[in-house]
N, CA, C and O of each residue as an XYZ file, in Angstrom:
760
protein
N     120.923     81.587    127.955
C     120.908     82.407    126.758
C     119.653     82.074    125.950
O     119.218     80.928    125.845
N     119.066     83.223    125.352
C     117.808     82.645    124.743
C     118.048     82.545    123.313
O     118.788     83.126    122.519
N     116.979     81.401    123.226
C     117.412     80.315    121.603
C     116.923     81.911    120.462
O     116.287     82.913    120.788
N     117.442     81.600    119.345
C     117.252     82.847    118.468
C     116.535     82.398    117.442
O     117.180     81.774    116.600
N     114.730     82.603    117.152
C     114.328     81.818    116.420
C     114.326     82.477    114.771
O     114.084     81.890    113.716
N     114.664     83.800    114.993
C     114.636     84.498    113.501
C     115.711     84.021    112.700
O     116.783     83.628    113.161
N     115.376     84.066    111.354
C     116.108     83.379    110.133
C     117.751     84.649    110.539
O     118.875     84.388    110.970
N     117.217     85.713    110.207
C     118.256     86.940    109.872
C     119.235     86.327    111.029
O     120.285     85.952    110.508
N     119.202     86.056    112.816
C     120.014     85.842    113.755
C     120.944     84.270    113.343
O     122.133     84.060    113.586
N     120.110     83.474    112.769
C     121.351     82.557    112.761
C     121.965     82.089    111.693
O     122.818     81.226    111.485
N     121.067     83.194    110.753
C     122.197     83.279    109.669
C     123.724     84.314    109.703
O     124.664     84.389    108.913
N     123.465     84.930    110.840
C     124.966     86.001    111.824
C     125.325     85.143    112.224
O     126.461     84.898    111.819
N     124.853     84.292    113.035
C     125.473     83.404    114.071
C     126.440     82.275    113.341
O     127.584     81.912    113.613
N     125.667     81.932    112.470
C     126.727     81.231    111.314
C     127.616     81.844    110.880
O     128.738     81.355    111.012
N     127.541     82.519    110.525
C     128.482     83.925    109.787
C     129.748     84.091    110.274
O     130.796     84.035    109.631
N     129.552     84.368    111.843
C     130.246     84.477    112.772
C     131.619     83.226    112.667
O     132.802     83.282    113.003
N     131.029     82.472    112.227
C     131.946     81.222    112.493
C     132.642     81.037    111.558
O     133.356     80.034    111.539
N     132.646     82.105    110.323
C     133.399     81.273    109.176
C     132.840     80.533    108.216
O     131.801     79.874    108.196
N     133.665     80.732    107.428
C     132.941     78.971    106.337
C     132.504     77.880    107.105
O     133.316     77.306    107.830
N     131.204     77.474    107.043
C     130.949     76.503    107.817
C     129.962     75.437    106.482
O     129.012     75.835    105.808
N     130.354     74.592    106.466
C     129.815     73.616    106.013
C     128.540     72.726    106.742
O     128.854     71.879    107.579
N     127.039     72.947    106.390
C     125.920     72.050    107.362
C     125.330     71.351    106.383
O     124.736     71.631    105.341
N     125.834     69.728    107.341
C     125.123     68.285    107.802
C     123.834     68.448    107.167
O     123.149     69.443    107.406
N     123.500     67.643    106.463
C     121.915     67.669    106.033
C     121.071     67.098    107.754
O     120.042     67.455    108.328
N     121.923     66.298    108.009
C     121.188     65.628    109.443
C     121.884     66.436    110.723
O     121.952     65.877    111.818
N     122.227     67.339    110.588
C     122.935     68.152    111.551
C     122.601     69.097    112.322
O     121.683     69.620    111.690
N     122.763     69.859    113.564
C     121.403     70.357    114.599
C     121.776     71.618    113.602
O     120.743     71.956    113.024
N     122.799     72.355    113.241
C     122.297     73.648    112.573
C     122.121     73.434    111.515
O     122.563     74.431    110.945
N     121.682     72.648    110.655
C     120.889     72.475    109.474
C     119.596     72.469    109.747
O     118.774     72.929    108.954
N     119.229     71.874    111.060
C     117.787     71.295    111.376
C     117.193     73.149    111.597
O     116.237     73.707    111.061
N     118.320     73.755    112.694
C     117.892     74.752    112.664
C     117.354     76.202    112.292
O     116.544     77.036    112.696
N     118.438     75.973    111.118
C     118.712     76.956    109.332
C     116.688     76.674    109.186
O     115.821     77.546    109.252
N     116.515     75.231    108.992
C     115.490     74.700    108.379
C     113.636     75.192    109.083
O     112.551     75.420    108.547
N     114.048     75.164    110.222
C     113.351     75.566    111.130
C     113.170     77.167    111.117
O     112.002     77.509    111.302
N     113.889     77.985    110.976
C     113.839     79.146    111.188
C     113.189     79.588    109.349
O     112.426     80.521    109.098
N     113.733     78.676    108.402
C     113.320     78.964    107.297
C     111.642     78.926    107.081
O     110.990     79.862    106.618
N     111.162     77.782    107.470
C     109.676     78.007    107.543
C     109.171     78.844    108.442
O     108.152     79.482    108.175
N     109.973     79.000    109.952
C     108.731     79.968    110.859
C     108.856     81.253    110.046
O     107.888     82.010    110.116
N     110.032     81.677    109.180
C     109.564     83.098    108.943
C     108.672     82.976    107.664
O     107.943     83.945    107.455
N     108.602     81.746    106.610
C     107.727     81.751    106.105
C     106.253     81.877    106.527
O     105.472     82.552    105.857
N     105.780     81.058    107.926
C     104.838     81.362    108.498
C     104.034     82.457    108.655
O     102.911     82.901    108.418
N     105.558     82.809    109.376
C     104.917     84.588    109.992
C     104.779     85.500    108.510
O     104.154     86.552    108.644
N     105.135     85.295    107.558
C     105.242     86.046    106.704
C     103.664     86.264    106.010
O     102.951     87.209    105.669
N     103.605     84.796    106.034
C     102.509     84.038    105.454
C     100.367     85.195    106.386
O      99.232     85.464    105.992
N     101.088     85.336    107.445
C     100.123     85.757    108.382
C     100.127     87.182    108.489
O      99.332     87.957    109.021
N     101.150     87.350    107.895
C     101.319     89.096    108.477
C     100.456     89.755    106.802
O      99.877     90.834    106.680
N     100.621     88.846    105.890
C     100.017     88.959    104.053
C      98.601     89.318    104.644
O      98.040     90.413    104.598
N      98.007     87.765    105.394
C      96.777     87.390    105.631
C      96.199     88.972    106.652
O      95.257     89.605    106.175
N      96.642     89.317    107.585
C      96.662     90.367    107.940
C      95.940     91.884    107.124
O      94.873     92.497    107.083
N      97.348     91.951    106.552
C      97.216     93.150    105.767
C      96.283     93.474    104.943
O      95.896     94.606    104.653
N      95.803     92.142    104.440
C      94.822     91.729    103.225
C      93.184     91.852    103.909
O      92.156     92.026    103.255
N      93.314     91.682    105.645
C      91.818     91.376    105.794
C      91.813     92.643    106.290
O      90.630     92.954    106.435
N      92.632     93.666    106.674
C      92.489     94.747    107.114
C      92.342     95.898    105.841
O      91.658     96.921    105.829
N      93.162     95.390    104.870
C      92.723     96.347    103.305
C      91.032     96.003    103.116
O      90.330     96.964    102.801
N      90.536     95.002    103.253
C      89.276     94.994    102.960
C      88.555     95.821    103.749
O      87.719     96.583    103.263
N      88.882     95.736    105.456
C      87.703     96.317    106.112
C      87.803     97.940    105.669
O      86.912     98.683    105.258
N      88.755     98.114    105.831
C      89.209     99.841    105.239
C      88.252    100.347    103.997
O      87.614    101.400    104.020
N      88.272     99.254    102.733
C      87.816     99.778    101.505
C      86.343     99.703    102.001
O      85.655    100.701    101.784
N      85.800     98.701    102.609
C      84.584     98.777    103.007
C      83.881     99.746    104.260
O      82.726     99.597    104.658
N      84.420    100.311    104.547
C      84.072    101.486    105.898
C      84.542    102.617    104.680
O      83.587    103.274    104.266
N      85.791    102.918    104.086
C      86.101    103.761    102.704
C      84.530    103.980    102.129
O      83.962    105.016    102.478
N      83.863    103.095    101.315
C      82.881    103.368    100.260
C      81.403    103.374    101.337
O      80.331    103.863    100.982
N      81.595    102.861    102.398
C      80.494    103.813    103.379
C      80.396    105.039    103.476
O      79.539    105.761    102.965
N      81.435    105.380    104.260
C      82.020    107.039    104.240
C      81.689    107.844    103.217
O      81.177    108.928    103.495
N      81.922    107.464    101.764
C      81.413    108.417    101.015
C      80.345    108.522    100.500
O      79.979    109.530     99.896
N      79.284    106.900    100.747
C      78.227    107.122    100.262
C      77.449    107.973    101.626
O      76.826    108.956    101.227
N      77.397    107.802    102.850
C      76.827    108.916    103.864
C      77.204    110.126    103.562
O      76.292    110.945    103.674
N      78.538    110.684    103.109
C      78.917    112.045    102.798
C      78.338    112.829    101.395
O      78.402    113.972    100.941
N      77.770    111.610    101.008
C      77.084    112.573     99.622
C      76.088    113.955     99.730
O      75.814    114.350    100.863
N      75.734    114.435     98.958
C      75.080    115.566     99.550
C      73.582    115.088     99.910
O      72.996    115.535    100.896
N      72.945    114.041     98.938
C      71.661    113.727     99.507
C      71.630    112.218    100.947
O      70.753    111.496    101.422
N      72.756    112.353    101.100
C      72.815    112.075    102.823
C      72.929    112.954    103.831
O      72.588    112.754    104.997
N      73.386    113.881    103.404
C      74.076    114.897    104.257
C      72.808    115.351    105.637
O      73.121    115.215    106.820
N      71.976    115.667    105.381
C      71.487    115.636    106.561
C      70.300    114.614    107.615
O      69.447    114.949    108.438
N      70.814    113.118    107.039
C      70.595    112.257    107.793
C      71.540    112.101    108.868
O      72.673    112.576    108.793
N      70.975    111.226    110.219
C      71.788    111.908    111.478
C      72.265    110.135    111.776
O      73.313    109.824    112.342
N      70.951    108.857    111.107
C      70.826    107.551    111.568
C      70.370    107.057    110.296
O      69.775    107.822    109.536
N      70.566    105.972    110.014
C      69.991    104.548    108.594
C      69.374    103.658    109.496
O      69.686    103.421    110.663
N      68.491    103.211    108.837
C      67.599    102.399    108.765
C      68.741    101.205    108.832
O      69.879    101.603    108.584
N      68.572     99.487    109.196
C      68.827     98.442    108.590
C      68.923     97.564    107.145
O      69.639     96.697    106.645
N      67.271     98.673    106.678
C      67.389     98.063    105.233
C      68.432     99.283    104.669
O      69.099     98.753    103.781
N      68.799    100.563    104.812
C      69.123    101.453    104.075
C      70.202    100.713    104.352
O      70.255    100.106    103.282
N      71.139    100.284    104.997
C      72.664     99.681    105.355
C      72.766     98.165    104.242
O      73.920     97.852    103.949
N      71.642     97.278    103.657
C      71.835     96.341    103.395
C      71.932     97.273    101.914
O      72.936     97.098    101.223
N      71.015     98.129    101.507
C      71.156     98.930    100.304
C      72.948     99.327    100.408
O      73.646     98.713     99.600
N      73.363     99.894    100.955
C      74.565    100.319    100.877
C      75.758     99.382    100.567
O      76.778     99.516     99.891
N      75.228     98.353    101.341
C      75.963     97.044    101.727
C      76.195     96.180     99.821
O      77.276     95.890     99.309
N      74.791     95.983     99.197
C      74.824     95.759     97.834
C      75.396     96.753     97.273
O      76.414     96.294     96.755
N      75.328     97.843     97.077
C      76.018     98.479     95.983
C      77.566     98.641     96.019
O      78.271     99.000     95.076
N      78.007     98.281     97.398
C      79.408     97.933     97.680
C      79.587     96.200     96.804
O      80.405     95.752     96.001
N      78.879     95.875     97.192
C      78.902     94.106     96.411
C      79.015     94.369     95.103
O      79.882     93.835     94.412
N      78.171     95.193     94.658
C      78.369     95.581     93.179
C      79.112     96.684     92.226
O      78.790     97.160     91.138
N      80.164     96.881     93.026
C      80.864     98.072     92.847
C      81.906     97.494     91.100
O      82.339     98.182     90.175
N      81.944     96.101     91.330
C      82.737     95.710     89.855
C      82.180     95.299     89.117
O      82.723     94.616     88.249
N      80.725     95.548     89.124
C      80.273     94.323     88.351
C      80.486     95.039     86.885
O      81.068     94.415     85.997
N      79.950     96.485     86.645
C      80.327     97.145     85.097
C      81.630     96.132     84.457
O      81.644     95.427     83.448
N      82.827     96.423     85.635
C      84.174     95.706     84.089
C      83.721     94.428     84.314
O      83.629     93.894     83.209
N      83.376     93.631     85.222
C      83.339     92.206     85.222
C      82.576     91.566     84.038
O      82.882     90.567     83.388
N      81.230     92.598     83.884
C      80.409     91.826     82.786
C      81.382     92.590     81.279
O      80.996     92.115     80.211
N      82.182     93.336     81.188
C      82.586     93.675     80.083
C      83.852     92.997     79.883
O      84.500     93.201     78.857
N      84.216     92.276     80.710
C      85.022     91.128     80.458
C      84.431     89.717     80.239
O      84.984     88.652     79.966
N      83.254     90.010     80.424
C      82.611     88.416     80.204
C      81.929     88.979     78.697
O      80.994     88.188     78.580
N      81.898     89.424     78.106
C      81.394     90.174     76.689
C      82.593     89.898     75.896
O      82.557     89.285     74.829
N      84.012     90.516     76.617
C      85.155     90.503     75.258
C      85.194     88.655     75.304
O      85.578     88.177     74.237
N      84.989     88.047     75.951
C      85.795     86.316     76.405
C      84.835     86.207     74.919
O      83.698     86.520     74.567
N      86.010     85.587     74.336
C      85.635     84.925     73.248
C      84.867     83.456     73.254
O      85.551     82.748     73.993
N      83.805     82.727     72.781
C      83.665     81.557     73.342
C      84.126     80.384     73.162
O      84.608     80.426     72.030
N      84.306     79.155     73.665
C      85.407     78.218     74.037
C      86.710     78.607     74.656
O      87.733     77.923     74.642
N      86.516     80.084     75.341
C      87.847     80.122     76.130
C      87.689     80.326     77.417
O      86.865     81.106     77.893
N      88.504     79.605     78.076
C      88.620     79.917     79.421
C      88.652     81.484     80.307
O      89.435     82.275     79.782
N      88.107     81.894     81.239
C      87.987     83.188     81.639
C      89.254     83.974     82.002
O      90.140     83.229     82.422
N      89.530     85.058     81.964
C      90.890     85.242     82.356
C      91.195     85.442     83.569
O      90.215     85.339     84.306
N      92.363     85.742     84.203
C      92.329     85.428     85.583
C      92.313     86.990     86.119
O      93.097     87.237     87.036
N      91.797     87.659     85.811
C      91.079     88.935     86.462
C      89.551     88.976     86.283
O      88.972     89.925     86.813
N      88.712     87.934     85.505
C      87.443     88.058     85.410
C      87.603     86.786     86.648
O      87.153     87.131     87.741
N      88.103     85.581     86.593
C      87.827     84.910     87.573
C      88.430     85.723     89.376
O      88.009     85.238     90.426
N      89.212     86.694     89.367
C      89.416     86.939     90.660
C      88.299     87.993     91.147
O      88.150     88.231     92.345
N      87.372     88.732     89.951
C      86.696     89.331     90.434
C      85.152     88.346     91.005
O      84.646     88.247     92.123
N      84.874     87.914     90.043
C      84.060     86.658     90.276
C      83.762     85.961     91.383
O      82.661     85.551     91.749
N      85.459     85.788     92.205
C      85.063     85.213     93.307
C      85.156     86.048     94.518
O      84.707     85.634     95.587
N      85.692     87.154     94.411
C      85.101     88.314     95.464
C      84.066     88.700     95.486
O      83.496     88.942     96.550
N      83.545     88.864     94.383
C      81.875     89.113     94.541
C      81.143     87.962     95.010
O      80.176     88.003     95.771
N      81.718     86.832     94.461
C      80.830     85.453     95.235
C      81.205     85.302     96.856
O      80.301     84.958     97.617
N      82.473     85.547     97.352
C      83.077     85.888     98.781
C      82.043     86.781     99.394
O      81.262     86.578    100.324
N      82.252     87.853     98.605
C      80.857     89.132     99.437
C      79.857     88.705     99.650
O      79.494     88.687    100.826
N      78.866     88.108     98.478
C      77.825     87.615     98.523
C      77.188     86.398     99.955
O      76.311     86.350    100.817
N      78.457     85.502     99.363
C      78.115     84.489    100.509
C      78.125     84.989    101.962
O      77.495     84.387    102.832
N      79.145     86.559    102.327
C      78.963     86.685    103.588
C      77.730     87.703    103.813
O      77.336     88.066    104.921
N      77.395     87.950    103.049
C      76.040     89.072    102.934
C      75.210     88.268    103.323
O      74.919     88.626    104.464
N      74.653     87.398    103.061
C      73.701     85.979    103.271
C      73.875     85.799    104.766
O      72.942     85.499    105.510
N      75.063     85.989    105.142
C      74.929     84.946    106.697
C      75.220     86.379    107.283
O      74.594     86.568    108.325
N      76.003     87.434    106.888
C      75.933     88.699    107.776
C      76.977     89.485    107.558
O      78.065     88.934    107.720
N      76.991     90.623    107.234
C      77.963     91.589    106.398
C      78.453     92.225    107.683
O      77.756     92.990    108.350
N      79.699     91.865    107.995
C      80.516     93.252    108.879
C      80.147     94.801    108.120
O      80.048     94.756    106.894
N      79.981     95.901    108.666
C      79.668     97.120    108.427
C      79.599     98.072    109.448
O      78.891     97.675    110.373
N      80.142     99.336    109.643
C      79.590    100.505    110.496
C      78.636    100.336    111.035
O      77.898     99.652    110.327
N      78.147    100.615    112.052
C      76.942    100.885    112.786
C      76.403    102.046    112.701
O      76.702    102.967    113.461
N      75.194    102.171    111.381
C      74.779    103.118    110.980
C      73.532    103.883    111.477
O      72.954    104.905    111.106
N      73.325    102.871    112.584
C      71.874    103.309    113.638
C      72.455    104.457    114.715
O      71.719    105.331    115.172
N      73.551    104.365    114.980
C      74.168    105.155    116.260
C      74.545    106.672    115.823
O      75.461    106.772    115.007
N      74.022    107.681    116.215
C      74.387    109.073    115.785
C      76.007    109.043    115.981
O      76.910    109.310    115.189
N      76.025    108.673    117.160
C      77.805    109.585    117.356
C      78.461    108.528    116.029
O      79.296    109.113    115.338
N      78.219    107.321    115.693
C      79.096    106.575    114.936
C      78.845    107.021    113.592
O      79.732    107.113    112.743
N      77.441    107.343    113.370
C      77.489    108.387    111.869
C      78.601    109.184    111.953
O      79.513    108.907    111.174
N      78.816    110.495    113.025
C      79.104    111.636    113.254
C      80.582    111.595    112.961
O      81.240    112.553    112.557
N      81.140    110.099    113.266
C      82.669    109.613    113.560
C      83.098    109.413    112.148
O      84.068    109.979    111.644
N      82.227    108.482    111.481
C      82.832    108.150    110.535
C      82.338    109.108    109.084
O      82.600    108.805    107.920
N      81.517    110.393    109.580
C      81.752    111.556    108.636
C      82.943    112.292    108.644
O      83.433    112.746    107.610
N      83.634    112.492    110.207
C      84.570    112.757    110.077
C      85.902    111.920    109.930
O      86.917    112.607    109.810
N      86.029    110.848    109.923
C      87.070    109.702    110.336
C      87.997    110.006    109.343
O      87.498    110.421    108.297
N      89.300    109.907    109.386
C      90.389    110.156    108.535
C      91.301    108.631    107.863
O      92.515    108.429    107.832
N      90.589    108.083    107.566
C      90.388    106.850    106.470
C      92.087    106.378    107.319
O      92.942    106.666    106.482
N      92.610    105.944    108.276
C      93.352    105.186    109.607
C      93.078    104.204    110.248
O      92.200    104.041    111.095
N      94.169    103.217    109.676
C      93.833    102.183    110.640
C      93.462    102.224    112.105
O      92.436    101.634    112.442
N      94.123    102.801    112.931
C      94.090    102.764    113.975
C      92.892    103.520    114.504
O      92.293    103.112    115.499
N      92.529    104.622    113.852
C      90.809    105.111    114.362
C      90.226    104.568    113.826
O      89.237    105.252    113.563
N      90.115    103.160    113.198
C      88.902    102.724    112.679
C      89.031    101.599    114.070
O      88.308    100.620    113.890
N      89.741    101.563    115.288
C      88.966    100.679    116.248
C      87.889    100.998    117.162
O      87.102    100.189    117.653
N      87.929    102.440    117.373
C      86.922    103.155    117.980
C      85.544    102.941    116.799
O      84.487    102.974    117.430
N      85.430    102.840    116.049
C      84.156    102.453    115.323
C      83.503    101.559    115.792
O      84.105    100.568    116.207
N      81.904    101.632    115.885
C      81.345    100.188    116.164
C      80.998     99.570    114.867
O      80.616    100.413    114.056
N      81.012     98.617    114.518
C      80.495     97.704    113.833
C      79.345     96.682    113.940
O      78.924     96.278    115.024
N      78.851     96.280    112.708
C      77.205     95.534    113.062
C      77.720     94.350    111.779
O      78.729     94.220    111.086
N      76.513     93.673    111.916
C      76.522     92.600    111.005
C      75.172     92.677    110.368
O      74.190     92.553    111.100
N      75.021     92.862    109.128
C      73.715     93.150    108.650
C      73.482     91.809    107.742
O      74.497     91.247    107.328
N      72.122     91.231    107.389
C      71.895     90.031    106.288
C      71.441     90.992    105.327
O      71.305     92.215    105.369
N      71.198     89.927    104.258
C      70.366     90.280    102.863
C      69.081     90.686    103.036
O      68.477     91.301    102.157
N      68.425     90.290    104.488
C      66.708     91.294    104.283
C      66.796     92.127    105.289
O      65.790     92.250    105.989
N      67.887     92.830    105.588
C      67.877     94.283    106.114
C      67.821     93.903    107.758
O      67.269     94.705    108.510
N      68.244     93.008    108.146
C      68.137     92.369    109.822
C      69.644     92.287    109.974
O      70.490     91.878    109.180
N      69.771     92.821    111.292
C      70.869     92.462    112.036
C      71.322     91.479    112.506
O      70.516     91.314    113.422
N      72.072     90.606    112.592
C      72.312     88.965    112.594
C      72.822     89.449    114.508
O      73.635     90.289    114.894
N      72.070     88.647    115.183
C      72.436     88.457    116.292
C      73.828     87.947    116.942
O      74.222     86.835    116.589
N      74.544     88.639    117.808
C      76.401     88.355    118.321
C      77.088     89.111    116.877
O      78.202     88.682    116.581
N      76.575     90.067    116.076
C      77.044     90.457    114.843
C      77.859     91.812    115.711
O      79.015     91.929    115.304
N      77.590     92.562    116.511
C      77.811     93.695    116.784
C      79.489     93.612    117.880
O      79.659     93.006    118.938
N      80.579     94.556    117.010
C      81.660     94.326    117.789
C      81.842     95.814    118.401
O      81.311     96.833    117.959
N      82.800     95.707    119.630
C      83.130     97.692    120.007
C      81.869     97.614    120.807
O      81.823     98.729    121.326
N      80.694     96.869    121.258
C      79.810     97.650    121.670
C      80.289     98.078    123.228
O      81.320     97.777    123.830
N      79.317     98.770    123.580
C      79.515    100.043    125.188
C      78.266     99.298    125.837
O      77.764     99.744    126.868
N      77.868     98.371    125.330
C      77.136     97.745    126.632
C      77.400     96.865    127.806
O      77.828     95.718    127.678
N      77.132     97.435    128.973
C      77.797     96.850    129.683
C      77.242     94.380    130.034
O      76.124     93.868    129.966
N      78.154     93.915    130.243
C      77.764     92.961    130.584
C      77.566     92.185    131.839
O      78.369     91.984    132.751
N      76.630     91.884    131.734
C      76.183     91.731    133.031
C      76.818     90.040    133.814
O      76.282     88.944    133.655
N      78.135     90.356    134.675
C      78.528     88.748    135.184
C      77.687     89.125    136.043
O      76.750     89.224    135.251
N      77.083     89.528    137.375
C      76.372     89.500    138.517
C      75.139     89.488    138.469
O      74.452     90.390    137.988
N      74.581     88.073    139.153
C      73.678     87.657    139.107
C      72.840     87.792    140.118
O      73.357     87.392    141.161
N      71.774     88.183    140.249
C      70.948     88.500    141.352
C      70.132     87.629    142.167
O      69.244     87.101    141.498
N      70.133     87.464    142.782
C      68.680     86.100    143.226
C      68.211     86.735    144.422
O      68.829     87.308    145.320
N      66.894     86.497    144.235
C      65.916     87.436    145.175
C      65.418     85.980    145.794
O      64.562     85.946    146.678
């Protein structure tokens, strides 16, 4: 019979039995206990999840509409530096309330905790802008073409390629995910 590691199953399984009284040192206490953290775990990961996938979304999101503007509209490919341009003004998309919360902070007071959470997303962005910004692959026509039309979905945003761009408009090398190039295991020797 297979062991039941979800909280919800052996809290039935207990159930099942009646009033049951559990042993602090007792195997279904140990097990109550056990099942109590793995679903904290998983819970814990599925947050982490959701959270890194809301980001990539908002960030392929405020691509999308800056290519769809009308004075993009009939570009077909971007440049590297035009992507690191895009790439900052996404970095700087809060800064208006951020500095108008650093204006109302009265002085000798501590920041509030929406000027400090913005603060450190922009310092988060920043620092990965420096070593290499996940982003669309804005050199590739069909991936323009995709994500003019793309219907803001998780699941069609895996067909997207993605690049890794720095702060002086260069592509950070092993940055590029999704690519269609083939790799070469076979080795030739002449």
């Amino acid at each position: 019979m297979p062991v039941s590691k979800t909280l919800s199953k052996i809290k039935k399984g207990l159930a099942k039995k009646g009033k049951v009284t559990l042993h602090p040192k007792g195997r279904k206490f140990q097990k109550l206990t056990r099942a109590t953290l793995r679903e904290g775990k998983v819970a814990g990961k599925k947050r982490a999840h959701n959270e890194r996938k809301s980001n990539e979304l908002s960030r392929v999101k405020f691509i999308q509409n800056l290519i769809n503007l009308d004075s993009f509209k009939d570009m077909t490919t971007f440049s590297t530096d035009e992507i690191a341009v895009f790439i900052n003004q996404f970095i700087e998309r809060d800064d208006d309330e951020l500095n108008d919360l650093i204006k109302k902070r009265r002085s000798n007071r501590p920041p509030t905790t929406k000027q400090q959470m913005l603060q450190s997303k922009r310092d988060l962005e920043m620092e990965e802008f420096m070593k290499g910004f996940l982003c669309p692959d804005l050199t590739d026509i069909k991936n323009v073409e995709f994500l003019r039309k793309w219907n803001n979905s998780f699941g069609s945003m895996s067909t997207l390629k993605l690049m890794r761009v720095d702060v002086n408009g260069k592509q950070v090398v092993g940055g590029g995910m999704n690519t269609n190039e083939p790799i070469a295991n076979d080795v030739e020797m002449s």
